[in-house]
C-alpha positions as CSV (number, residue, x, y, z in Angstrom):
1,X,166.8,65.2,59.8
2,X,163.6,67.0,60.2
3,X,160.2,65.2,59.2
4,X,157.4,67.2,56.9
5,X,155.7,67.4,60.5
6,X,158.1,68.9,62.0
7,X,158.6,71.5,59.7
8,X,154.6,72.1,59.7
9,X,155.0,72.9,63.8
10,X,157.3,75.6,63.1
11,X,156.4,78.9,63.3
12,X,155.1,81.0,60.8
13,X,156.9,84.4,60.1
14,X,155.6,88.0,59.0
15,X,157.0,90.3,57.2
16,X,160.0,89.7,54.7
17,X,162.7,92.3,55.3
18,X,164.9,93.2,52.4
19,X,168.4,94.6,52.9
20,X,169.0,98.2,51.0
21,X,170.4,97.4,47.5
22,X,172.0,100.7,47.0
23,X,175.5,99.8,45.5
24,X,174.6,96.5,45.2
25,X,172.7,95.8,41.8
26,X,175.7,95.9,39.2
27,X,176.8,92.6,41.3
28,X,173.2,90.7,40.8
29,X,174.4,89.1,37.8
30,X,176.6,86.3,39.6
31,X,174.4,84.5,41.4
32,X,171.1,84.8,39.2
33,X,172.6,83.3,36.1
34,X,174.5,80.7,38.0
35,X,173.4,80.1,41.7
36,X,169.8,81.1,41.0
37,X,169.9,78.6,37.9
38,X,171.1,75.2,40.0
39,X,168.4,75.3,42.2
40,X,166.3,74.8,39.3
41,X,168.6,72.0,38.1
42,X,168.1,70.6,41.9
43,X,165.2,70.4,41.9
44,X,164.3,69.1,38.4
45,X,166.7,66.3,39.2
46,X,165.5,65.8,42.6
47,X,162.3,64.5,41.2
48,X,160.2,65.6,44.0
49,X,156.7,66.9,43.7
50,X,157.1,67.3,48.2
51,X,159.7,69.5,47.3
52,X,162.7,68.5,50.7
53,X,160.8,70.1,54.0
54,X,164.9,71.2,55.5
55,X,167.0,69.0,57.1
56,X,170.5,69.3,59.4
57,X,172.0,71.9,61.5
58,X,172.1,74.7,59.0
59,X,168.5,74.9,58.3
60,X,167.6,74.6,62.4
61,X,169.8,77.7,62.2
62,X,167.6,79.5,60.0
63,X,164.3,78.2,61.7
64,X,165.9,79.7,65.1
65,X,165.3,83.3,63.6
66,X,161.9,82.9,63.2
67,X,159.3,84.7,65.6
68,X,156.9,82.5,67.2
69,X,154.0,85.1,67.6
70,X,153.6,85.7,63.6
71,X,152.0,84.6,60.9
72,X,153.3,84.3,57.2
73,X,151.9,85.7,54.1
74,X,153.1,85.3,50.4
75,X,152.2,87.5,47.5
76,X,149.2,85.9,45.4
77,X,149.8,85.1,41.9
78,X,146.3,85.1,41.2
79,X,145.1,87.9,42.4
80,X,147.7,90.8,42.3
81,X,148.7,93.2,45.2
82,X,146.7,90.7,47.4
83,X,148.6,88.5,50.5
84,X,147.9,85.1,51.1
85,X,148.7,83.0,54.0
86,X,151.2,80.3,53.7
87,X,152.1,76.7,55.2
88,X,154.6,77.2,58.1
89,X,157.1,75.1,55.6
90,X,157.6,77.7,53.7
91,X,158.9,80.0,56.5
92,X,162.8,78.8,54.7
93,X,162.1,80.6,51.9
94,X,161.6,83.9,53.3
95,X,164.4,84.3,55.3
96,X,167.7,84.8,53.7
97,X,169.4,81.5,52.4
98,X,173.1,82.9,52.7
99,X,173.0,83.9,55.8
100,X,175.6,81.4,57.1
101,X,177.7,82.0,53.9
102,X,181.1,83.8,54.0
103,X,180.6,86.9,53.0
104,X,183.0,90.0,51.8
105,X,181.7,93.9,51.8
106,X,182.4,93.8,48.1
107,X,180.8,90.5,47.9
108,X,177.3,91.3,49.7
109,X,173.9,89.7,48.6
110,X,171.0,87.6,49.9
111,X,168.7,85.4,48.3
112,X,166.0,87.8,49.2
113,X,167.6,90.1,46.3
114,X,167.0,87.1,43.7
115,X,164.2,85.1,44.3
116,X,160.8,86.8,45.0
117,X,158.7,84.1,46.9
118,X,155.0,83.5,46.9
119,X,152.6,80.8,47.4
120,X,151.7,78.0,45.8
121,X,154.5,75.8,45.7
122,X,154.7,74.1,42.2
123,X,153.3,70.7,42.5
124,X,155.5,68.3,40.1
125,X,158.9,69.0,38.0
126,X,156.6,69.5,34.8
127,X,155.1,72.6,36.3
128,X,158.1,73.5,38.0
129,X,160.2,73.3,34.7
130,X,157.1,75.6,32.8
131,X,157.1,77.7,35.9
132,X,160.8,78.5,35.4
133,X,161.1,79.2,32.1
134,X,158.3,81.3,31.5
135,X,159.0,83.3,34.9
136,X,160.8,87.1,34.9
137,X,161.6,90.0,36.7
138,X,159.5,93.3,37.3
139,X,162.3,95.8,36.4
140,X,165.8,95.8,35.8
141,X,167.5,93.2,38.1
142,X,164.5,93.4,40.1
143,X,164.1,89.6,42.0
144,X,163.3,87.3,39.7
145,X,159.9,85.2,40.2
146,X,158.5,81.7,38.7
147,X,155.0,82.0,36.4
148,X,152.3,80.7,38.1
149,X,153.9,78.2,40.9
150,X,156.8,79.0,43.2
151,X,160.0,77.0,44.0
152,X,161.7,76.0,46.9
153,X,165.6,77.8,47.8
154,X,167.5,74.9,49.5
155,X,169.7,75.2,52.3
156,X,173.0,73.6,51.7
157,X,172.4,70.7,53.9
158,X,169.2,69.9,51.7
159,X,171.6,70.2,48.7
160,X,173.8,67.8,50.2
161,X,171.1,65.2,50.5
162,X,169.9,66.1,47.1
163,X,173.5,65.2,45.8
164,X,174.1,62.0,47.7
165,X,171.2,60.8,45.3
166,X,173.3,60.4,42.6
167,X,176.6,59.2,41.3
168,X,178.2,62.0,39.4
169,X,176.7,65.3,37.5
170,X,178.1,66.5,34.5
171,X,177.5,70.0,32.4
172,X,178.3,69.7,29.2
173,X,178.6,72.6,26.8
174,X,179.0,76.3,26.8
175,X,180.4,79.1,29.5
176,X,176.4,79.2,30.6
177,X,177.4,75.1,31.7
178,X,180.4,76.3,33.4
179,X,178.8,79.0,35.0
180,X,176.1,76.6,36.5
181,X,179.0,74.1,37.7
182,X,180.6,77.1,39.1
183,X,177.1,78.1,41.0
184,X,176.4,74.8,42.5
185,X,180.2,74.7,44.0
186,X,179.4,78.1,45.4
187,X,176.4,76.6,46.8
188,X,178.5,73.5,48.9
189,X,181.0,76.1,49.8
190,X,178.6,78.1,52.1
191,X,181.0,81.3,50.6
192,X,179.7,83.6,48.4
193,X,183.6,85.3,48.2
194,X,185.7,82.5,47.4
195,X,183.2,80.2,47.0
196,X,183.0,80.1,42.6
197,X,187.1,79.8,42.5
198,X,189.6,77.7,43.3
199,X,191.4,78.6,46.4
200,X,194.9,76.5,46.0
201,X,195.5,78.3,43.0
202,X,196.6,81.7,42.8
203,X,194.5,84.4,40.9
204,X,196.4,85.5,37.4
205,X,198.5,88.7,37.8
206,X,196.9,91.6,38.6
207,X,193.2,89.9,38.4
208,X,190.8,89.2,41.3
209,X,189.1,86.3,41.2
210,X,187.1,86.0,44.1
211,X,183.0,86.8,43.7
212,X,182.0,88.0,40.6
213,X,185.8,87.9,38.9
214,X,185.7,84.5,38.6
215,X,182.8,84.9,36.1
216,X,183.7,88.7,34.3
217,X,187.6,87.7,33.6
218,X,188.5,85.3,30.9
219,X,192.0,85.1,32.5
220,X,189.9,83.7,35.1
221,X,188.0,80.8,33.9
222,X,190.9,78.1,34.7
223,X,190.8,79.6,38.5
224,X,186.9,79.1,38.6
225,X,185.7,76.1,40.8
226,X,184.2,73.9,38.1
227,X,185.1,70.4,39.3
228,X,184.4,68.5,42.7
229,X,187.7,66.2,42.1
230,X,189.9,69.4,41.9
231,X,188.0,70.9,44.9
232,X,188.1,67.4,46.9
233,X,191.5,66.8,46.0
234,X,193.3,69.8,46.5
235,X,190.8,71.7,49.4
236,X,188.7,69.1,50.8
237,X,188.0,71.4,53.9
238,X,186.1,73.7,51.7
239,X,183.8,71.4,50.8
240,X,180.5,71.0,52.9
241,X,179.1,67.7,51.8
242,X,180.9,64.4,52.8
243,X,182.6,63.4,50.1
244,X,182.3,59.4,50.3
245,X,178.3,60.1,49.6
246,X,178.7,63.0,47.0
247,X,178.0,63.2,43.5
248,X,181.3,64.7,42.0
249,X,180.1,67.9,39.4
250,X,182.1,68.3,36.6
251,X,182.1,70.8,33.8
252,X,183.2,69.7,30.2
253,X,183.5,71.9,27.7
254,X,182.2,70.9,24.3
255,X,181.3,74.1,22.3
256,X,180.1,73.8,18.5
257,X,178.7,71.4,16.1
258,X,180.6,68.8,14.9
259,X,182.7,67.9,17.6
260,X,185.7,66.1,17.8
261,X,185.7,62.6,16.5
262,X,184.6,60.6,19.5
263,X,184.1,63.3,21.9
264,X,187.6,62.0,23.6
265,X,187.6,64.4,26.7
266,X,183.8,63.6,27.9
267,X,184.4,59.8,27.4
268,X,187.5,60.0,29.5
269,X,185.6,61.6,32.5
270,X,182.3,59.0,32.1
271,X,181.9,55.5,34.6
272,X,183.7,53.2,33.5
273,X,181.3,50.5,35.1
274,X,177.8,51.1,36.4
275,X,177.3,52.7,39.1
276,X,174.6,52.0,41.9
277,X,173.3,55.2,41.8
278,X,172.3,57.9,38.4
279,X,174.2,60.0,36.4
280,X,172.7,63.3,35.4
281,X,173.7,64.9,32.2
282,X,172.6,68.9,31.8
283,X,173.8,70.2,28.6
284,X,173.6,73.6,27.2
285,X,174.9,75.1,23.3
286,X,173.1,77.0,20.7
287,X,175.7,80.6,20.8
288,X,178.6,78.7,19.1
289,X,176.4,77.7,16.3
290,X,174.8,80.6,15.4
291,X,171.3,79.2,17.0
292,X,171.1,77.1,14.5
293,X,168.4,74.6,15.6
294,X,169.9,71.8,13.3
295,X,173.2,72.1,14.0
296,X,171.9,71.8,17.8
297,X,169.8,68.7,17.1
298,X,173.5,67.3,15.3
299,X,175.5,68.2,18.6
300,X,173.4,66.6,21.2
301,X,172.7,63.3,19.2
302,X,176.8,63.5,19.3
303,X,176.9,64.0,22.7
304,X,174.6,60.8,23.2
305,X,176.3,59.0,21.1
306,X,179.4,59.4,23.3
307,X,177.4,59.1,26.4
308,X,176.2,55.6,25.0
309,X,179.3,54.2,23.5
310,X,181.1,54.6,27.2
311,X,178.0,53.6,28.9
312,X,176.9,50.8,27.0
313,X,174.9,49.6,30.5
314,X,172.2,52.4,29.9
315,X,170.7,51.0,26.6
316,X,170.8,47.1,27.2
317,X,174.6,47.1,25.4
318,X,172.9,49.3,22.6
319,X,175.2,52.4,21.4
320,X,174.0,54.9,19.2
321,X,171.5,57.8,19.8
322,X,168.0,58.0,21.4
323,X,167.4,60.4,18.5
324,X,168.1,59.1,15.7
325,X,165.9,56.1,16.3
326,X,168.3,53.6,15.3
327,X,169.3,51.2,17.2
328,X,167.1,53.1,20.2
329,X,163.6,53.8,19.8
330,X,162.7,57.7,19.1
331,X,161.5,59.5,22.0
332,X,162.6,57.2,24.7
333,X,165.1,59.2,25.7
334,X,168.5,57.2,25.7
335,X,166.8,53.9,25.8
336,X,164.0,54.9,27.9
337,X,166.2,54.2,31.1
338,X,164.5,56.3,34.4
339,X,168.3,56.3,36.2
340,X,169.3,58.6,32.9
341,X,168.3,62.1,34.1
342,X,168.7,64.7,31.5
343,X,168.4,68.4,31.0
344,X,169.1,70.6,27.6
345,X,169.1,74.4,28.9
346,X,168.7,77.0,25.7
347,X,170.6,80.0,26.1
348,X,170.4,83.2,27.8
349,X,169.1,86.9,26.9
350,X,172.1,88.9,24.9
351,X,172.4,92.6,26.5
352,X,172.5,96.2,24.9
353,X,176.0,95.8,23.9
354,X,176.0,92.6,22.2
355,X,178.4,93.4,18.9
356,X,176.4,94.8,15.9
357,X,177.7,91.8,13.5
358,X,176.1,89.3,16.4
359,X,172.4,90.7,16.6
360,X,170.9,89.0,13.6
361,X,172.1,86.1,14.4
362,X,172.7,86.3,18.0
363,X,170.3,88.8,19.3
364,X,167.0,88.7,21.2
365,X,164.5,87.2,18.4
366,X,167.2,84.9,17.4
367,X,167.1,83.6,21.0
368,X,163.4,83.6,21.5
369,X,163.0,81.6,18.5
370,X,165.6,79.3,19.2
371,X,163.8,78.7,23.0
372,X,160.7,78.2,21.7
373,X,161.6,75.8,18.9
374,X,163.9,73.7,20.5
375,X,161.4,72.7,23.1
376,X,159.1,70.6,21.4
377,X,161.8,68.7,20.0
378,X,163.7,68.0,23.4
379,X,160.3,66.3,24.7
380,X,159.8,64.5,21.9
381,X,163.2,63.2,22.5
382,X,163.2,62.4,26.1
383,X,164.6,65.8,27.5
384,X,163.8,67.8,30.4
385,X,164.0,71.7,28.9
386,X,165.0,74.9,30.6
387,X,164.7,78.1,29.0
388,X,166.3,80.7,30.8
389,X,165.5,83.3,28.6
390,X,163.0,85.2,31.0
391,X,165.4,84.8,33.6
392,X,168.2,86.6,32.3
393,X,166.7,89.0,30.2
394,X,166.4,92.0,32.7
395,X,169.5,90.9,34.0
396,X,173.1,92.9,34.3
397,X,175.7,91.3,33.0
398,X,179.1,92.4,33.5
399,X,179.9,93.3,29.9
400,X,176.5,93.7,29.1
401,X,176.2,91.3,25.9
């Protein structure tokens, strides 16, 4: 692994070059609402203020590419049209991440086309978290760019070291958890094609799953690359990351308020003994409930509850919910326990074609509303929050809801 000084004797590169995008805009939508979005959760569960400096053979591979005779310079947030010149550590992030990804004519991007970058770097996961959400685009599907502080875009042997820091990940919730479970598979896969689906199953008749098909086509969800023990068990070559020192990502689906009596699927999945290293929970729901902010409130305490009951360990024995104050104290955030990472991620921007009978409830102020009031609330209660609102509102989406 490469140390922080290595990384600052690199050299420094000039100009970012950007593929043409002719042709290739109607595609953005798969990787910025899901492979864009868990490098956020990375790095928010990473914990890191250093933000990982590269490491392992794929990220030398990168470095090799850049010229030794240049310098690099990042757009200025502060001061706009202006150039500013950058640490050498942030040459990474301004060449294309997916370059050593399998790719497909039909299945053709770079993470130039979805990530702007620009200096500074944000500093700690509080900024980075405010950064994020309140970040956008400057035109339709244009690259999408943090407020104020940038972040880093891994390479997938930094994600692999971010992963063996934890036991298992779980996203609990809506299609928007899926889609992130689906992204961060993509991401270990090094293949943007077949990458988000599951390759030892065979695509429904007359659908094509690879790339973006795994996301558009509902006849396509139970082909989509959701869980690490399906991917380990049945196509352990296309897995990246060593498995023995891997957190294991699995998506459970648990849509609208109340759920089922004992949330029996989730417990089923959880440690049945504690582990020596965290579990991160990321939930996501608010659609299937009309953005009803109570209703939301109702299904995470539920969540918790489950979480608690089957990991009695996190609480000192305690079960119950960190919200309800009783038998945890408000505010702690599932007993206050630091090895408990936990993210809530409100939902994303509805399209021109959302149905007409879903707007008032459903539609953009709806949404905004439902961002902006569910935040407070989620730090009061021990919750990191992502609102992704700003990052998918200029976005195409395949149906365009």
């Amino acid at each position: 692994m490469l140390s922080r000084f290595d990384i600052e004797r690199l050299p420094f590169l000039g100009n970012i070059k950007r593929p043409s995008l002719a042709g290739r805009r109607s595609r953005l939508w798969i990787p910025i609402a899901s492979l864009f979005a868990i490098f956020v959760l990375s790095i928010t569960f990473l914990g890191s203020s250093d933000h990982f400096s590269g490491s392992g053979v794929k990220a030398q591979e990168l470095w090799s590419k850049v010229t030794s005779n240049s310098d690099i310079y990042l757009r200025d947030p502060s001061q706009p049209g202006k150039l500013i010149r950058a640490p050498a550590s942030r040459a990474i992030d301004t060449i294309d991440a997916f370059a050593n990804f399998t790719r497909t004519p039909n299945c053709n991007f770079t993470s130039l086309d979805l990530h702007d970058p620009f200096h500074p770097l944000c500093r700690t996961r509080k900024e980075l978290l405010k950064a994020m959400s309140g970040g956008g685009r400057a035109g339709i599907d244009a690259p999408y760019s943090p407020r104020g502080c940038d972040m880093r875009w891994y390479t997938t042997a930094e994600i692999c070291d971010i992963l063996a820091r934890f036991d298992q990940i779980f996203f609990i919730g809506d299609s928007m958890m899926r889609n992130l479970a689906v992204g961060a598979h993509t991401l270990v896969r090094d293949d943007l094609d077949n990458g988000p689906r599951t390759t030892f199953k065979e695509d429904p008749e007359g659908l094509d799953c690879h790339c973006e098909g795994v996301f558009g086509a509902k006849a396509c969800i139970w082909n989509a690359a959701f869980s690490s023990y399906m991917q380990y068990t049945y196509s352990p070559e296309s897995m990246i990351c060593p498995q023995e020192s891997t957190a294991f990502m699995e998506f459970n689906s648990e849509l609208d308020y109340p759920l089922a009596s004992g949330v029996p699927e989730l417990t089923a999945a959880l440690p049945k003994s504690k582990p020596r290293k965290p579990t991160v929970f990321v939930l996501g729901q608010g659609i299937w409930n009309e953005l009803n902010e109570t209703s939301a409130h109702a299904w995470i305490q539920q969540v918790e509850f489950a979480i608690l009951s089957a990991m009695p360990w996190l609480t000192g024995g305690a079960t119950g919910s960190a919200i309800t104050g009783d038998p945890v104290t408000r505010g702690t955030g599932l007993g206050g326990d630091v090895s408990f990472p936990r993210m809530f991620v409100t939902p994303t921007a509805s399209g021109k074609n959302k149905p007409e009978k879903f707007i008032d409830k459903q539609g953009s102020v709806p949404l905004i509303r439902f961002e902006e009031n569910m935040a407070p609330w989620l730090r009061e209660n021990g919750y990191d929050h992502l609102g992704v609102y700003n990052l998918t509102v200029q976005n195409t989406s395949p149906d365009g809801t």
